[in-house]
C-alpha positions in Angstrom: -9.9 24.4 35.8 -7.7 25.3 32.4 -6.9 22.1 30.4 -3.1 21.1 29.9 -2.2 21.0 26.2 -3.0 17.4 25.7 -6.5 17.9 26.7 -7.0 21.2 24.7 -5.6 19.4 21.4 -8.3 16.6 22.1 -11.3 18.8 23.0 -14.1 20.0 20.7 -14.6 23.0 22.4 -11.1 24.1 21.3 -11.4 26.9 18.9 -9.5 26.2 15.0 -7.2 29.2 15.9 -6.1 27.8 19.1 -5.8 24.1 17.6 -3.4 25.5 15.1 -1.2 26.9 17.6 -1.2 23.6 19.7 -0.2 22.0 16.3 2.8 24.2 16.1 4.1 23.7 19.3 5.3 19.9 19.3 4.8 16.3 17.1 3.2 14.7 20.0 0.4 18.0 20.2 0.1 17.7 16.5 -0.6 14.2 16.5 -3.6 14.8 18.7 -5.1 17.8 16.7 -5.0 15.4 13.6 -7.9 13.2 15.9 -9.9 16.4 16.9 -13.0 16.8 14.6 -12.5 20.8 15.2 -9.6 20.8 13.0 -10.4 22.6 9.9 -9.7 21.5 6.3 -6.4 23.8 5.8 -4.9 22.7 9.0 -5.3 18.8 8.4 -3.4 20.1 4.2 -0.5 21.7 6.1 -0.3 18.9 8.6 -0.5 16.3 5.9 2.8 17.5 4.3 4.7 16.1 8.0 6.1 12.5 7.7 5.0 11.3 11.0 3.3 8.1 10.4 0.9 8.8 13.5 0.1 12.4 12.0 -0.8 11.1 8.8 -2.8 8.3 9.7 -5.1 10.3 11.7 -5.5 13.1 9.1 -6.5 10.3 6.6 -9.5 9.4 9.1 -10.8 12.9 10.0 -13.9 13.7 8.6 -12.4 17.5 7.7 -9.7 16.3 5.3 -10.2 17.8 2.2 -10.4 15.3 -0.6 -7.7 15.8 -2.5 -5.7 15.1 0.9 -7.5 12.1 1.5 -6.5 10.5 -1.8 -3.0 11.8 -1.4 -2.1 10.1 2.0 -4.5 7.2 0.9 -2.1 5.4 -0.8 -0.5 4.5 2.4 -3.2 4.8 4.7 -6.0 3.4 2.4 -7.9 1.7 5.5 -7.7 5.0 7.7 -9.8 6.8 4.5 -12.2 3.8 3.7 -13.3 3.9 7.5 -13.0 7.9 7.9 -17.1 8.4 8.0 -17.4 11.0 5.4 -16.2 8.3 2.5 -19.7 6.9 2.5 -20.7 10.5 2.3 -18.8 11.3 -0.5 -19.7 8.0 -2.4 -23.4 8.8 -2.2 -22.9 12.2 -3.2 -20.7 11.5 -6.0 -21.7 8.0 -7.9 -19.2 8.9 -10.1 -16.1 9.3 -7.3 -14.1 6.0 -8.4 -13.1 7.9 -11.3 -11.7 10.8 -9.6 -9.8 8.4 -7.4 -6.3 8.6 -8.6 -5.0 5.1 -10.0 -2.4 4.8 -7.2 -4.7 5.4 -4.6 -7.5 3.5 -6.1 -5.0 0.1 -6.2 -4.3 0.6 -2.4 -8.2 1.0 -1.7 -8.3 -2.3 -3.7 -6.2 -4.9 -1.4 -7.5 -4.0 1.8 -10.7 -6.2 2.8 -12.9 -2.9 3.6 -13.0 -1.2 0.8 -16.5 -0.9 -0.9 -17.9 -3.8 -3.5 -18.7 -1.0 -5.7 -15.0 -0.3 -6.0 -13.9 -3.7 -7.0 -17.3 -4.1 -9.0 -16.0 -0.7 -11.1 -12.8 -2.0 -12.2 -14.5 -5.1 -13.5 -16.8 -3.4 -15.0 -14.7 -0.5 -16.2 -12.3 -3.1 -18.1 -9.7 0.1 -18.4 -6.5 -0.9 -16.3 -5.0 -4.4 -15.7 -3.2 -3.4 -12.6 -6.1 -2.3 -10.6 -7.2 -5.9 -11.9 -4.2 -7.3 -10.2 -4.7 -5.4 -7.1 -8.1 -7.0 -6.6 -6.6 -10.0 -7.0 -4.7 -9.6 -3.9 -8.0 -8.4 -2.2 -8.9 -11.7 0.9 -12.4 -10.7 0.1 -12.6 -10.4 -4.0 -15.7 -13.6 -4.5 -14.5 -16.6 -6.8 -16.7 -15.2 -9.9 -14.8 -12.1 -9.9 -11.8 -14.6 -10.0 -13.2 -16.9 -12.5 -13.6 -13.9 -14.7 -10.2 -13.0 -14.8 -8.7 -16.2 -14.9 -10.6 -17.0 -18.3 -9.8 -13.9 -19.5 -13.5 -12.8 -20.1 -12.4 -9.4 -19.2 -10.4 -7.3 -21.8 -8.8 -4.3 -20.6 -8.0 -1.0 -22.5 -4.9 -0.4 -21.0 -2.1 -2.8 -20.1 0.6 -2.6 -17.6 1.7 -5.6 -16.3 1.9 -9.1 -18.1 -2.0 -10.7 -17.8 -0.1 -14.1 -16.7 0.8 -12.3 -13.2 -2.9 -11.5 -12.8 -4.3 -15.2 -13.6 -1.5 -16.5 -11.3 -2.5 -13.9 -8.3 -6.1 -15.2 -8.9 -5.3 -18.5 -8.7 -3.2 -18.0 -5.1 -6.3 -16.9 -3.9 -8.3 -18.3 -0.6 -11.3 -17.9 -2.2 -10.0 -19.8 -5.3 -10.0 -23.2 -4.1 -11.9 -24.3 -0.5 -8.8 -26.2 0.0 -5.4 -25.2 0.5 -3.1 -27.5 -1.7 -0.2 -29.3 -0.3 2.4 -27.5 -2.4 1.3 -24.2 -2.4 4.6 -23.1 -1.2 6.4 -24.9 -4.6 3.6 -22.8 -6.8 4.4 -19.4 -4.8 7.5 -20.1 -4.9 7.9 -20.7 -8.8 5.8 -17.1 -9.6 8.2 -15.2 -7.3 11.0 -16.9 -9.4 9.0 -15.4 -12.6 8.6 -11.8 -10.3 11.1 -8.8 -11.4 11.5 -6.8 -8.3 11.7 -3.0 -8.6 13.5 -0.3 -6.6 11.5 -0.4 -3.9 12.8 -0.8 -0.1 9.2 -3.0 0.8 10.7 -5.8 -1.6 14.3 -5.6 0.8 12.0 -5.3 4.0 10.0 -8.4 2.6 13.3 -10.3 2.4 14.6 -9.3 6.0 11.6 -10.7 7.8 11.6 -13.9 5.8 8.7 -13.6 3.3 11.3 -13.9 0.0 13.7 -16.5 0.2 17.1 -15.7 0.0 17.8 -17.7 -3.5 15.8 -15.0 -4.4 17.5 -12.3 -3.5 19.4 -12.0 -6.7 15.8 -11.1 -8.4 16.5 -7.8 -6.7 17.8 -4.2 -8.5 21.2 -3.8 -8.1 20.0 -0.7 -6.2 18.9 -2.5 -3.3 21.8 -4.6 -2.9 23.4 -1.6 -1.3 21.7 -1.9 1.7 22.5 -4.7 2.6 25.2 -4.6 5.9 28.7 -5.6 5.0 30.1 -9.0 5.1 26.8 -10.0 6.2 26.1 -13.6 5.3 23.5 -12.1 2.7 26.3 -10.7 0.5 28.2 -14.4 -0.1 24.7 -16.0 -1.0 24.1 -13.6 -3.5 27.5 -14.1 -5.1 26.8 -17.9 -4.5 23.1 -18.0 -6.2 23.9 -15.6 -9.1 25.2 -16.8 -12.3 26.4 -13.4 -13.5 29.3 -12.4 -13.5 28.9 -8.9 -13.4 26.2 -9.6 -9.8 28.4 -11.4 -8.1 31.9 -9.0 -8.9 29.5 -5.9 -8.2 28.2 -6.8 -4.8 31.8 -8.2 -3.7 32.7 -4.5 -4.1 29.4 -3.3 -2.0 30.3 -6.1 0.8 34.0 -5.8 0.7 35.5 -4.2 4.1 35.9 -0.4 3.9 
C-alpha cells in the first residue's frame, strides 16, 4: 500500500532525495521532514532559514543539524538543542564546546532549567562576561553558592556589559536565594523594574500586554515601541498621565491622536 505524503515525510525508510521533495511541496510537509531522523544536514540548513516556529523548533532537536545550525536557531529554541540527543554527544567529544558556543546562544542555554551544570559551572569559572552571569541568575536551578558568589562579588569578570547591581539584584530575586518568599517581594520587583531601561524589543511590549509590567511603567519603554500601541487606547492617556516629560507625553498624543 503507498504511503500518503504525511506518512512518507514521517517514515525512515524515506530516502533524503525524496524527503527534500516532500519538503518543497507544503509548510505542513516540511514541518514533518524537520522530525524525520533521515533528513540530512543540508536539508535541516536550508529548512532552518523558514520562519515557521514549528519548522525551526524541530530542526533545533534533530540529531542531523549541523552545529553551526544548532547554535543559530538556539537562541530561540535553546531547550529543543539541550534535549536534541547528539548535544551530550558533542559535549563529550568536545570538552572545550562552551567556547564555541556563541555568547547569544550561550545566555539562552543559560535560563532554561536543562541546560548542563558544566555550562553554568564555565561561566563561573571562566569569569569573562557579566551578562552570561546575569543570565544564570535568571536560571530556577542555579544553587545558592553560585548566588552567594555573585552577590559578594567574589567573582571579577573581564568584560562588562551591564551594570553588576542588576546581577546582585537578579540573584537576590531568586527561589533558591531565600527558603522563604518575602511578603513584599512584589514592592522589591517592583522597585528594580523602576531602575530597568527597556530596549527596542517587542518581548518588553508583549510583557506589558499580558500584565507582567505594570502600566506606570510603561513610560520606561523606547519611544519606538510606543508606536504600537492601538490608538486612543486607554494605554496612550496613562502614558501621557505617568510621564513627566514633556516631550513623552506631546510625542505619543501625536501617535494616539485619530487619523
Amino acid at each position: 500500500m503507498d504511503l500518503i505524503p504525511e506518512q512518507q515525510a514521517c517514515n525512515q525508510n524515506t530516502t533524503p532525495e525524496q524527503l527534500r521533495a516532500l519538503a518543497a511541496q507544503s509548510t505542513q510537509l516540511a514541518r514533518l521532514v524537520c522530525t524525520n531522523p533521515n533528513a540530512e544536514p543540508g536539508l535541516l540548513r536550508e529548512l532552518a532559514n523558514r520562519s515557521d516556529y514549528k519548522i525551526l523548533s524541530a530542526v533545533a532537536n534533530n540529531p542531523n543539524t549541523p552545529t553551526d545550525v544548532l547554535w543559530k536557531v538556539g537562541v530561540e529554541f535553546p531547550e529543543e538543542v539541550l534535549s536534541n540527543p547528539v548535544f551530550p554527544l558533542l559535549l563529550l567529544e568536545n570538552p572545550n564546546l562552551v567556547e564555541e558556543i556563541p555568547d547569544n546562544t550561550l545566555e539562552s542555554f543559560l535560563k532554561v532549567d536543562i541546560v548542563p551544570d558544566s555550562l553554568i559551572k564555565w561561566v563561573i569559572n571562566s569569569k569573562k562576561q557579566d551578562d552570561l552571569a546575569l543570565a544564570v541568575t535568571m536560571n530556577p536551578k542555579t544553587s545558592k553558592d553560585i548566588l552567594e558568589k555573585l552577590v559578594n562579588q567574589d567573582i571579577t569578570f573581564e568584560y562588562h556589559h551591564i551594570n553588576y547591581e542588576h546581577i546582585i539584584d537578579s540573584a537576590k530575586l531568586h527561589v533558591n536565594w531565600s527558603s522563604e518568599v518575602k511578603a513584599n517581594w512584589q514592592e522589591e520587583a517592583f522597585t528594580i523594574m523602576q531602575n530597568t531601561v527597556f530596549g527596542r524589543s517587542l518581548r518588553d511590549f508583549i510583557a506589558y500586554q499580558i500584565g507582567l509590567i505594570p502600566e506606570s511603567l510603561m513610560i520606561k519603554f523606547s519611544y519606538y515601541i510606543f508606536a504600537y500601541l492601538p490608538k486612543n487606547s486607554k494605554s496612550c492617556f496613562r502614558i501621557c498621565y505617568y510621564s513627566s516629560s514633556k516631550y513623552i507625553r506631546r510625542n505619543i498624543a501625536a501617535i494616539c491622536k485619530t487619523s
